[in-house]
TORKOL-4160 file (C-alpha; in steps of 0.2 Angstrom, whole numbers, padded with zeros to 4 digits, m for minus):
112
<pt num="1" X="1037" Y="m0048" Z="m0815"/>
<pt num="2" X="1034" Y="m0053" Z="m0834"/>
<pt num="3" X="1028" Y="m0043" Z="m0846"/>
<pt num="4" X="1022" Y="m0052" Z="m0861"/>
<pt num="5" X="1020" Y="m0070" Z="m0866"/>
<pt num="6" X="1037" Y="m0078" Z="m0865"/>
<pt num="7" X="1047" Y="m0076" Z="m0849"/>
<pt num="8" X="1068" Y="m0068" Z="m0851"/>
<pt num="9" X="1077" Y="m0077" Z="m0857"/>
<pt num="10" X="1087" Y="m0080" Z="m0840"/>
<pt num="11" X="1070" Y="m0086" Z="m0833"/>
<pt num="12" X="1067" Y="m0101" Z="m0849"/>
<pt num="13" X="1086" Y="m0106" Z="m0845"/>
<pt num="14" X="1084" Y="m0109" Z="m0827"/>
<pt num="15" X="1065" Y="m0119" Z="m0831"/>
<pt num="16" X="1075" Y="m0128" Z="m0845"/>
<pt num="17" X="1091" Y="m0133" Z="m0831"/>
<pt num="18" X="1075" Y="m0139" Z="m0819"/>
<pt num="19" X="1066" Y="m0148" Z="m0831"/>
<pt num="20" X="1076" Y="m0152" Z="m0847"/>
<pt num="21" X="1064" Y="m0146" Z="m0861"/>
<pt num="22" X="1053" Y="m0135" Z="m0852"/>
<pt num="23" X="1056" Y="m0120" Z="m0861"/>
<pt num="24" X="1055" Y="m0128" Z="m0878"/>
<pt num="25" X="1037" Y="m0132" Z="m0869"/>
<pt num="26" X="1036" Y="m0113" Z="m0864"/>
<pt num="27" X="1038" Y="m0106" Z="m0880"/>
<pt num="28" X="1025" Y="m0119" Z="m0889"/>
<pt num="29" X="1014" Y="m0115" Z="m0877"/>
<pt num="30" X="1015" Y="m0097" Z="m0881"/>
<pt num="31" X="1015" Y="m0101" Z="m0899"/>
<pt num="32" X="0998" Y="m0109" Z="m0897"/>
<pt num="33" X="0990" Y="m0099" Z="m0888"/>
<pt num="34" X="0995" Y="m0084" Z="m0902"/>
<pt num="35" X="0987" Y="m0094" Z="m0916"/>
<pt num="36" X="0971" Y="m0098" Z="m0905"/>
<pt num="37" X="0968" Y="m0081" Z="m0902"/>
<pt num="38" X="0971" Y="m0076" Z="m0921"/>
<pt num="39" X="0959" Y="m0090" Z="m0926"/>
<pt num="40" X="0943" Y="m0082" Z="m0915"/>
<pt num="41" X="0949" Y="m0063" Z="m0919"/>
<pt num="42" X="0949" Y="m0068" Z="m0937"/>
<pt num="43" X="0931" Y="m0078" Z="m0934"/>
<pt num="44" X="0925" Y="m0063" Z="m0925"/>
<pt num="45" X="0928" Y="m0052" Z="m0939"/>
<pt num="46" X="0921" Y="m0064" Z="m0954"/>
<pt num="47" X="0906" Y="m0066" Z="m0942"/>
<pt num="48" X="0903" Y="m0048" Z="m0941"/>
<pt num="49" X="0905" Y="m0044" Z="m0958"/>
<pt num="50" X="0891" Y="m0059" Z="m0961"/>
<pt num="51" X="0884" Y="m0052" Z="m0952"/>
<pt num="52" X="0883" Y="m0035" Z="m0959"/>
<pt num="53" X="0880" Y="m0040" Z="m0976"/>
<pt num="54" X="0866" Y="m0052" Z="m0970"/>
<pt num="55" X="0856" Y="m0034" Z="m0963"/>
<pt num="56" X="0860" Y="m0025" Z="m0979"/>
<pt num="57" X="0852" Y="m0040" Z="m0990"/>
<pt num="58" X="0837" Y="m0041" Z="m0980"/>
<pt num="59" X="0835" Y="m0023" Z="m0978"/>
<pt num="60" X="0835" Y="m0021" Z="m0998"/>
<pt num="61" X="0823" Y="m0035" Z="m0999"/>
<pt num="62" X="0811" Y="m0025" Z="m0987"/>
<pt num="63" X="0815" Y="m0009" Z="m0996"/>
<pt num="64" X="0812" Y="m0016" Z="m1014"/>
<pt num="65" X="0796" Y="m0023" Z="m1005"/>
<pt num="66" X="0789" Y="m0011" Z="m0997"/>
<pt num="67" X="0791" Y="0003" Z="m1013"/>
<pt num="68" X="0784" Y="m0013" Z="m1024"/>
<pt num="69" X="0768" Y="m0012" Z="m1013"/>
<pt num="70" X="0766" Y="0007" Z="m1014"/>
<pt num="71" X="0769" Y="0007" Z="m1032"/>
<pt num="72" X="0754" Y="m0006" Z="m1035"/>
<pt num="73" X="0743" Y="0004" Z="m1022"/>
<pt num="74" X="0746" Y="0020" Z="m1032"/>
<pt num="75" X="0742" Y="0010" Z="m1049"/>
<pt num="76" X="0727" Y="0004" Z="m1042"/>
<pt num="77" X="0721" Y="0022" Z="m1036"/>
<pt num="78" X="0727" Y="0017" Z="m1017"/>
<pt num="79" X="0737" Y="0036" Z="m1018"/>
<pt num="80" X="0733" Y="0038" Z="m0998"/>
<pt num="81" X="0739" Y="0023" Z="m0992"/>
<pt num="82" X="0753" Y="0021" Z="m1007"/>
<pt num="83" X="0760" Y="0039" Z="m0999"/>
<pt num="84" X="0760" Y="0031" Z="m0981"/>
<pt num="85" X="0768" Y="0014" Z="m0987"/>
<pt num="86" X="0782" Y="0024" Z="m0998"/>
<pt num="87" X="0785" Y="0038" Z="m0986"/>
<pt num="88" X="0786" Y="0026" Z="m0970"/>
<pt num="89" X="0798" Y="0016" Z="m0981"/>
<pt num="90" X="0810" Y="0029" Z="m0987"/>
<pt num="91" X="0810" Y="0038" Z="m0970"/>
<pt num="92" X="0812" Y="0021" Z="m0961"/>
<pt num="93" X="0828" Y="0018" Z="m0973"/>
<pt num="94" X="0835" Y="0036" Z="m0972"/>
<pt num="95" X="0833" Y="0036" Z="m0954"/>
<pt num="96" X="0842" Y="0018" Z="m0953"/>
<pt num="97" X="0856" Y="0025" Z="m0963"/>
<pt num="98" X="0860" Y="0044" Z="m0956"/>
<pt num="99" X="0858" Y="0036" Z="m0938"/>
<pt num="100" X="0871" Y="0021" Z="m0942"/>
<pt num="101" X="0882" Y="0033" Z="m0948"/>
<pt num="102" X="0881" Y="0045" Z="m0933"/>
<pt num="103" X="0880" Y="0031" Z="m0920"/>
<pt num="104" X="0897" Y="0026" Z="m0913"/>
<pt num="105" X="0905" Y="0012" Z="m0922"/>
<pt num="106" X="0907" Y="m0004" Z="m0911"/>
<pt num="107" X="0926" Y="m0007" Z="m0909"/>
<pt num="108" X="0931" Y="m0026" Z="m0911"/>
<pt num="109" X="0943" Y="m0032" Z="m0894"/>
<pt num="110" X="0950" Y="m0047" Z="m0893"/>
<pt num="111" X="0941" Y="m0058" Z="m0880"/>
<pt num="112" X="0952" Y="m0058" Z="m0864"/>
């Protein structure tokens, strides 16, 4: 039994005195599947972080939005509805925030 990419060394000698060259094969085998999987953990985390900053932008932009709209209601003697607007946006955003911090972060894993 093997634990690991490579096989012993005792193993890579008697594949090389079988088929000359075989464990030169082996071991760049082993070397390119180590760089394929560093590539997709390396995609996964730039994905995730575009991800993450993608949310954050757009969550701003509704943010900014919605306190824009309340701000022009109040002005414009909408007080009622301003509140609700405001409120619902600042409680929607608090709410986003607290529970993203208390919600389990997701683990990255290497796919298998």
């Amino acid at each position: 039994m093997m634990s690991g990419p490579l096989p012993s060394p005792e193993i890579l000698a008697q594949y090389n005195a079988l088929i000359p060259g075989a464990a030169d094969r082996i071991i760049a085998m082993a070397e390119n599947d180590s760089a394929h999987l560093q590539t997709i953990e390396k995609m996964t985390v730039t994905a995730f972080y575009r991800e993450r900053q993608t949310g954050q932008t757009f969550g701003l932009i509704i943010a900014l939005f919605g306190l824009s709209v309340a701000a022009l209601l109040a002005m414009n003697n909408h007080e009622t509805t301003a509140s609700i607007i405001g409120g619902t946006t600042i409680v929607g955003l608090v709410g986003i925030f607290v529970i993203g911090r208390l919600a389990p972060a997701k683990t990255q894993s290497s796919p298998e």
